[in-house]
N, C-alpha and C positions, 0 to 999 in steps of 0.2 A: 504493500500500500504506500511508501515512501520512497519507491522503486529501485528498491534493492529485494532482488532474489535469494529471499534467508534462509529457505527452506531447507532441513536438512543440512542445516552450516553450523544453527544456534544449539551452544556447551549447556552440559548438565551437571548435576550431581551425579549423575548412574554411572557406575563406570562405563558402561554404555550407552550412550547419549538414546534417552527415549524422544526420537523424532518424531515419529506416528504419534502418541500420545498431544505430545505440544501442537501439531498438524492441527489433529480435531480439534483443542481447545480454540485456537485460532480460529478458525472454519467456523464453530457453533456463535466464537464470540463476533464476528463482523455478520454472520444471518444473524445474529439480534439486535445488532445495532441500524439493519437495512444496509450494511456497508457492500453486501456480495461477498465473492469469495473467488478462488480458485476452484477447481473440482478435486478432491482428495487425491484421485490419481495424478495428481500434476506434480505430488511430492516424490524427491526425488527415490531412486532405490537406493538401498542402502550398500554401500561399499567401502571398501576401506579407503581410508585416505592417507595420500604420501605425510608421513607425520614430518612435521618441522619444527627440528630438532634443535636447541639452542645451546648443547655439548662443547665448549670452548676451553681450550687450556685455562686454567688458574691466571695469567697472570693478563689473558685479557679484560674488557672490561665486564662488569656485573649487572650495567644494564644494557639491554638488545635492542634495537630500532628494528620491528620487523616489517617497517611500511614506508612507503616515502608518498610525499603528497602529491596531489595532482586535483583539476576541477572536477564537482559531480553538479551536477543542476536539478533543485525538485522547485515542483509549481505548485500545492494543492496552496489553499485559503487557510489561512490560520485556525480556522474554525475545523477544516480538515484536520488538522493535525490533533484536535484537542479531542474531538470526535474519535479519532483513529485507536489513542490510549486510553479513552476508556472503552474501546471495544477489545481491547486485547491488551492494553499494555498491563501498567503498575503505576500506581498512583504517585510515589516514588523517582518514575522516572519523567513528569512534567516539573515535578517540583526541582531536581536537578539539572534539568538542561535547564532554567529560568535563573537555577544560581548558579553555573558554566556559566550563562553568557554575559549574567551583569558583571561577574568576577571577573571574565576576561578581559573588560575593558578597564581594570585598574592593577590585574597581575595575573602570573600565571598559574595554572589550573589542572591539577591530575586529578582523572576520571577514573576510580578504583574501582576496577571493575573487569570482566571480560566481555562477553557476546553481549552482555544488558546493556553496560556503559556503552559499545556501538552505537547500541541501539534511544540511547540518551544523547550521545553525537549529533548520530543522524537528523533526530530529535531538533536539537538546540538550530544544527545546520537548514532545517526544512521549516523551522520558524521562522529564523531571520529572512530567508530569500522570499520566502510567502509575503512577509513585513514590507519586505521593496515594493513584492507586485502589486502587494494589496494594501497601498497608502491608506487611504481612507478608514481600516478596521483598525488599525493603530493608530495609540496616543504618539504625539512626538515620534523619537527611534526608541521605544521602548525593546524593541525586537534585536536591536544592535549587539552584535558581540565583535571579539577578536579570535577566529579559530587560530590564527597560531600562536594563539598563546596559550591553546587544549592540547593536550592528551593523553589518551587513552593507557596505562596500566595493568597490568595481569601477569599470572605467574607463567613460568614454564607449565606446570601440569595441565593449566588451561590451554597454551600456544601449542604445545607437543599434544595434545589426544586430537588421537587420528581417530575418534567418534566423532568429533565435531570440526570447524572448520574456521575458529576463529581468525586467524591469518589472511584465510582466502576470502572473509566474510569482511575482514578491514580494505584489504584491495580491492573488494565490489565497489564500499563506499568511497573509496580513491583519496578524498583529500584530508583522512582522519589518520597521525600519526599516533602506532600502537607501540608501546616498550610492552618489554616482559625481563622479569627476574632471572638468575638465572639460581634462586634459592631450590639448595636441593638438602631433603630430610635422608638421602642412601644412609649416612654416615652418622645420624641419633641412633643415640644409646635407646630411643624412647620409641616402643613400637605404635603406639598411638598415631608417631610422627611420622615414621614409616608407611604408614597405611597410603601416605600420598602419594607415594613411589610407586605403589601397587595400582594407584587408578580408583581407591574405593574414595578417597576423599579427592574433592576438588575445590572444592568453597571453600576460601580461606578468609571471607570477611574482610575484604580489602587487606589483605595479607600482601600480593603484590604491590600495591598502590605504599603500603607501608613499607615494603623492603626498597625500593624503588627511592623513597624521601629518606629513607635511612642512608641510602648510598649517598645517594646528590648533597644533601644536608651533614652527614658528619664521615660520608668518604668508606662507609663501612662494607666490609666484603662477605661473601656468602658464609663462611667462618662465623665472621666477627655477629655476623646475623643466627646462625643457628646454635653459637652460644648461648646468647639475650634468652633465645624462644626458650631453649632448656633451662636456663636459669626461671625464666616463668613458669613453665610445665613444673617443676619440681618444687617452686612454691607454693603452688598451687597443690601438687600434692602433699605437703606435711603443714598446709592450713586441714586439711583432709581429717586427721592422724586428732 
C-alpha cells in the first residue's frame, strides 16, 4: 500500500519467519478498512534466502552500512497514510515516524528497530512527500523532516535470517540507510544468551539500536558490549537469589 512489495520480506520472532500468518492479518485488516487487498496467492512462496552475512575480522569496524541511498517516490494523501496504519499497522509506529521527523530537523535520529522501523521510515518518508503534494491538508511544513539525518538500526540476527529479508526489504525502499551490529552472544557463558545464535530469539528490544549508540557514543566493541549485557544478566540473577 506505500508501494513497496513487503510481502514475504517482513522478520519475526519465529525462528521461522510466519509469513502466511502476517499475509492474512494484513489481507483481513485492509477488507475492513475498505482498503482492498492483494489476492492471498500473490504472497510470495516461500524459499530460502541468500543470508547476508555481516562475519568481519575483529578489528574491523562494529557497525555495518548495509544500504546506500538513493530516491523512492510515494503519492497517497496524508489521510492515506493514516488510514493505511490503522488498517494494518501499530499505533506505535505513526506516533514515531511524527517524532523521526520533527527530530530530524534539529539532530540526528536512530530508528531501533528492524523490518517495523522500515516500515516507520517509509512511514515518516510517504508523509512528508504527501505534505508537498497535498499543500492545503497541512498546517505550515508540519510534514517537514531531514531523512538524512535517519537511520535505520538492527542487529545481525535480524540482517542474517534468511527467513526474512530485511536487507532486501531496505533496498526496495532505496533511500532508507540500515546499520546492523555486529553483536554476537556465540561466546556467553549464558545460554539464555545463546538462544540468539540459534534463531529462537530475535527481539532484542532495540538491542541493536542500543549497541549501535554504545559504539558511536563511547567507541565500544562487541567484547566490550557482551561484557555490560553479562554483567546485567547476572544481576539480574542474584537480585533473583
Amino acid at each position: 500500500a506505500l508501494g513497496i512489495d513487503a510481502a514475504g520480506k517482513v522478520n519475526s520472532s519465529h525462528p521461522q519467519c510466519n509469513h502466511g500468518q502476517k499475509w492474512e492479518v494484513v489481507e483481513l485488516g485492509l477488507e475492513r478498512a475498505g482498503l482492498g487487498g492483494r489476492g492471498a496467492g500473490e504472497l510470495p512462496e516461500s524459499e530460502p534466502r541468500k543470508k547476508h552475512s555481516l562475519s568481519q575480522p575483529h578489528h574491523h569496524a562494529h557497525v555495518h552500512s548495509l544500504t546506500s541511498s538513493s530516491s523512492h517516490a510515494l503519492t497517497p494523501s496524508p489521510l492515506d497514510h493514516l488510514k493505511l496504519v490503522a488498517a494494518v499497522g501499530d499505533p506505535m509506529q505513526i506516533a514515531a515516524a511524527g517524532m523521526a521527523m520533527a527530530a530530524s530537523r534539529h539532530c540526528g535520529v536512530l530508528l531501533a528497530g528492524g523490518t517495523q522501523m522500515l516500515a516507520v521510515y517509509t512511514l515518516a518518508q510517504g508523509l512528508a512527500e504527501s505534505g508537498l503534494a497535498y499543500p492545503s491538508m497541512i498546517e505550515g511544513n508540519s510534514l517537514a523532516w531531514q531523512p538524512a539525518q535517519v537511520v535505520v538500526g538492527t542487529t545481525r540476527w535480524v540482517a542474517e535470517d534468511s527467513t526474512g529479508d530485511t536487507v532486501g526489504l531496505a533496498k526496495d525502499i532505496g533511500s532508507v540507510p540500515l546499520l546492523a551490529t555486529q553483536l554476537s552472544f556465540s561466546q556467553s557463558r549464558y545460554s539464555q544468551l545463546q538462544a540468539y545464535e540459534q534463531g529462537y530469539v530475535k527481539e532484542g528490544v532495540g538491542a541493536g539500536g542500543c549497541a549501535i549508540a554504545a559504539h558511536l557514543y563511547k567507541g565500544w566493541n562487541s567484547a566490550e558490549l557482551l561484557q555490560a549485557i553479562e554483567n546485567l544478566v547476572e544481576q539480574y540473577r542474584l537480585s533473583l537469589k
